[in-house]
N, C-alpha and C positions, 0 to 999 in steps of 0.2 A: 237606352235599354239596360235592364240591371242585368247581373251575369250574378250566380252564383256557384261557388263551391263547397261542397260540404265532403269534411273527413274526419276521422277520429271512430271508425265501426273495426270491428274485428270480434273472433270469439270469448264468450265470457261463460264462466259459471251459473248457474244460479245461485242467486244470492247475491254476484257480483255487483262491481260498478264501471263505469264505461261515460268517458264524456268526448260529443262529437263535437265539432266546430263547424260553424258557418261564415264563409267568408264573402262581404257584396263585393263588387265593383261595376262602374259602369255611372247609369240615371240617377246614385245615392240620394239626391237632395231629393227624391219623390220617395221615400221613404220613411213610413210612417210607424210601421212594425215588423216586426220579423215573425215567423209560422214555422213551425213547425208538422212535417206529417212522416206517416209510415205506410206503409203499402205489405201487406203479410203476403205468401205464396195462395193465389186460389181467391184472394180477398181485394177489396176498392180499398183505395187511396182511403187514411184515417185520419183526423186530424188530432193531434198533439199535445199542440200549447203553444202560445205566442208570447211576443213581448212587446208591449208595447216601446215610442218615443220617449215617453216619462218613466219608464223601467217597471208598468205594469204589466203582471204577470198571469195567466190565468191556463190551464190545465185541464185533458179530459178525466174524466173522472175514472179512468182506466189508469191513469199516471200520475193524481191526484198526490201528493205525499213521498213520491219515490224521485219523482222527476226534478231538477232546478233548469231554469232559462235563465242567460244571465249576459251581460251586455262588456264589450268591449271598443267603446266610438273610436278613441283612437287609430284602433286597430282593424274596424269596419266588421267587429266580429260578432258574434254570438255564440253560447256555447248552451248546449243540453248534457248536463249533468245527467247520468241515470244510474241510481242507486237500486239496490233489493231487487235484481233482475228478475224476471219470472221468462219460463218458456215461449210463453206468448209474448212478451215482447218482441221475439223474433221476427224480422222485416227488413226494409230496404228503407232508413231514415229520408227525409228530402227538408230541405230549409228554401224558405223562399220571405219576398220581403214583399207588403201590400201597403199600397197606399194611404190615405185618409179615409175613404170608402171602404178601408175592407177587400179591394180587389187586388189580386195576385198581382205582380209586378215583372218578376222574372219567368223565363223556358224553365220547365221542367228538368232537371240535370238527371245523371246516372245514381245519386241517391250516393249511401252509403253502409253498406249490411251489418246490420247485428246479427248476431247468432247468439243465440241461447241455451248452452247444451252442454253439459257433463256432469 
């Protein structure tokens, strides 16, 4: 079973930058990519951005240009860079890792909040 952690949220500006960290352990070798979502107050689960094994990268078009995913193997890591904060970014980040299928890997964790505001 994969186990994730993710941290690195707190408050920012707009305009700001802010990068979270995702850390696996556990099932690793079933590990195909890492996902990125957010969940806003009142709103469903959103999806993000991934990264793939080979360090492909892909983005919603809401985070298109602001966002980076970026890989650390040694360290079992991932990190989402987010640059040019907007209000609506505001949310509860989650990192999870999916298989070769596409399907989630790990539980759901407590996420980690952004806030967007001053």
């Amino acid at each position: 079973q994969v186990q994730i952690e993710e941290s690195g949220g707190g408050l920012v500006p707009p305009g700001g930058s802010l990068r979270l960290s995702c850390t696996s352990s556990g099932g690793i070798f079933a590990i195909f990519g890492m996902e990125w979502y957010r969940q806003a107050p009142g709103k469903p689960r959103e999806w993000v951005g991934s990264i793939s094994s080979g360090g492909l990268t892909t983005y919603a078009g809401s985070v298109e240009g602001r966002f980076t995913i970026s890989r650390d193997d040694a360290e079992n890591k991932n990190y989402l860079q987010m640059t040019s904060l907007k209000p609506d970014d505001t949310a509860v980040y989650f990192c999870n890792a999916r298989d070769f299928n596409g399907q989630l890997l790990a539980p759901w964790g407590q996420g980690t909040q952004v806030t967007v505001q001053g």
